[in-house]
C-alpha positions in Angstrom: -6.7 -7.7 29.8 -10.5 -7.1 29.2 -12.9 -9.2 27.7 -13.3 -6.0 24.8 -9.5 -6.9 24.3 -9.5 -10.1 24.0 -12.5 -10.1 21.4 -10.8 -7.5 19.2 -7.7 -10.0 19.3 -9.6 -12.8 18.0 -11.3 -10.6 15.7 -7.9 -9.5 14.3 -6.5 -13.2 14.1 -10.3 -14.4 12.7 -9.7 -12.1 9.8 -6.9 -13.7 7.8 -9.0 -16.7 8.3 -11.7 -15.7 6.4 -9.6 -14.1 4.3 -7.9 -17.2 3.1 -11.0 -19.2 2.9 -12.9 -16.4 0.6 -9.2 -16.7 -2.0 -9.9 -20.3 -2.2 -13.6 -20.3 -2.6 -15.3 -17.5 -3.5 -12.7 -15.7 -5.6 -11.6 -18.9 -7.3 -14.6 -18.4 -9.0 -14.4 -14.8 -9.4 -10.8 -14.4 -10.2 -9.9 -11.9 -12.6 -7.9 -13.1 -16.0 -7.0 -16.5 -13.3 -5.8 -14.1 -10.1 -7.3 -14.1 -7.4 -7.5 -10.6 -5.1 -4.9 -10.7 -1.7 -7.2 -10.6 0.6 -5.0 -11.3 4.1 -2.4 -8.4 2.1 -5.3 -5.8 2.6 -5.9 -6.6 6.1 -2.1 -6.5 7.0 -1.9 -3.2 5.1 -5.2 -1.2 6.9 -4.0 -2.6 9.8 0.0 -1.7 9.6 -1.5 1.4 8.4 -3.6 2.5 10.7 -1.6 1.0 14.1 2.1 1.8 12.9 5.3 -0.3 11.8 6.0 -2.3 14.6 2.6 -3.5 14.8 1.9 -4.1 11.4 5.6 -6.2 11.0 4.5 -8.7 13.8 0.6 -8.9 12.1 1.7 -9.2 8.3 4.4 -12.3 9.8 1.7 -13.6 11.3 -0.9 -13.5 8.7 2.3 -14.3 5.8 3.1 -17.6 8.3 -0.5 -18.6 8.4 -0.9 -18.2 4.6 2.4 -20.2 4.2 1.2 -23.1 6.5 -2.0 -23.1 4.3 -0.5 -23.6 1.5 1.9 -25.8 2.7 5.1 -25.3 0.5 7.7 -22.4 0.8 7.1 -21.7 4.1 8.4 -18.4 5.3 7.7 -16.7 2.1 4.9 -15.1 2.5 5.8 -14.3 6.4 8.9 -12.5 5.2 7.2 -10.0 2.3 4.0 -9.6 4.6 6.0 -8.7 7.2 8.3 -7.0 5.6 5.4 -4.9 3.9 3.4 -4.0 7.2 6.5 -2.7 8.7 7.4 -0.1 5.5 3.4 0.4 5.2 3.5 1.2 9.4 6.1 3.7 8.3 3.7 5.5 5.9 0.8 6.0 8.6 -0.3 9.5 8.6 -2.9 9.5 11.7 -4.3 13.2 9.5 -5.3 11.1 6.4 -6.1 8.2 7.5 -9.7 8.7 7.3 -9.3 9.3 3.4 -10.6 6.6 1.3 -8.0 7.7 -1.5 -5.5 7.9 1.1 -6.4 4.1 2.1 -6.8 3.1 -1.5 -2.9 4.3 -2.2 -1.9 2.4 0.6 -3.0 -0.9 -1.0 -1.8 -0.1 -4.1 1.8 0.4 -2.4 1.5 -2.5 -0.5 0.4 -4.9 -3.1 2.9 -3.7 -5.3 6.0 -4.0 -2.5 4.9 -7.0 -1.4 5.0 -8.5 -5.4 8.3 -7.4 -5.5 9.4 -8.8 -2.3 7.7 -12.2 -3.4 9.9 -12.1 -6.9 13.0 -11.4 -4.7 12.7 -13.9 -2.4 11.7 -16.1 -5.4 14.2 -15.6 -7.0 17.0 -15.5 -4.4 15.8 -18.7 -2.7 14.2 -21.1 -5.7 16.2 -22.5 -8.3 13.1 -23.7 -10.7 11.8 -19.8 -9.9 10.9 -18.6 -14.1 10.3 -15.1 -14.5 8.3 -14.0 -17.2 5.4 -11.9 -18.2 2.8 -13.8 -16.6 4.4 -12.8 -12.9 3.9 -8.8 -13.9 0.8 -9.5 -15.7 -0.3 -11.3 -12.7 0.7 -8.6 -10.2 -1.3 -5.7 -12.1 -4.6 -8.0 -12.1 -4.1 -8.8 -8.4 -3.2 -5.1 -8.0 -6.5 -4.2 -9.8 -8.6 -6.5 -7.9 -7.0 -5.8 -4.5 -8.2 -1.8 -5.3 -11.6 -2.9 -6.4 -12.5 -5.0 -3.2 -10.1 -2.1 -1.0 -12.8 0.8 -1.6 -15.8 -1.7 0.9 -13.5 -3.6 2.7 -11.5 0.2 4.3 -14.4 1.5 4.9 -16.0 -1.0 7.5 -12.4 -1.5 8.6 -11.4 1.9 9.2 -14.7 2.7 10.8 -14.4 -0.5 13.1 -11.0 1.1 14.1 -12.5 4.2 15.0 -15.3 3.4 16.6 -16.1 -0.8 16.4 -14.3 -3.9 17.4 -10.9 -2.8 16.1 -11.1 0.2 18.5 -7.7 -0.5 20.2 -9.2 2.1 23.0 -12.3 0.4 23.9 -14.2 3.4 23.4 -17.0 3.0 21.5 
């Protein structure tokens, strides 16, 4: 294993690090209507999407377990839907499209919205004081809204990283 290797691999696991810390900082202050914007979700779902279903299953457990050991409570949760989500996102890579920014911008619309709905299942299935009510949905569209907003900068210097940068799983630069 290279040294190019080992840096895009601590790039990759860096990521939902600063992800987490910007949701707890920066967009606390910035939320939108109280939700804040998923940003380890968007990472699973570029990366699931642009390196396949296997890949992104393993990457969105990890990033979910991290998230869950964060937050300390329900742990597994979020490793399940992420998971779950980068494997069924994996399945939707088109290597033609991929290079779309609509293209990329569907994808986190999908993901956000299958990964809400694997949160409410598991919720629901799993806690007993689980309440659903408007606020989840209403929550889910301002996080889906939020998560397309920040999508359109954050694919762009992904996707080229992937292509070109330290994502490049090649090493060609």
């Amino acid at each position: 294993m290279g040294g190019y290797t080992i840096l895009r691999y601590f790039v990759l696991g860096f990521l939902p690090f600063i992800a987490i810390f910007l949701e707890s900082t920066f967009f606390r202050t910035y939320s939108l209507f109280g939700n804040v914007p998923d940003l380890v979700l968007i990472f699973v779902v570029f990366y699931a999407f642009l390196n396949g279903d296997n890949k992104g299953a393993v990457y969105g457990f990890l990033c979910g377990l991290l998230e869950d050991l964060y937050m300390g409570r329900f742990i597994g949760v979020n490793a399940l839907s992420k998971g779950i989500t980068g494997f069924i996102i994996g399945r939707l890579q088109v290597r033609y499209f991929n290079e779309n920014l609509l293209v990329g911008l569907l994808v986190v619309l999908i993901g956000t919205v299958l990964n809400s709905l694997f949160m409410l299942a598991l919720g629901l299935s799993t806690f007993k004081i689980f309440n659903l009510d408007t606020s989840i949905i209403s929550a889910s569209i301002f996080q889906s809204l939020y998560n397309l907003l920040l999508a359109v900068p954050i694919y762009i210097l992904y996707y080229n990283s992937f292509q070109q940068g330290l994502l490049n799983s090649t090493g060609e630069r």
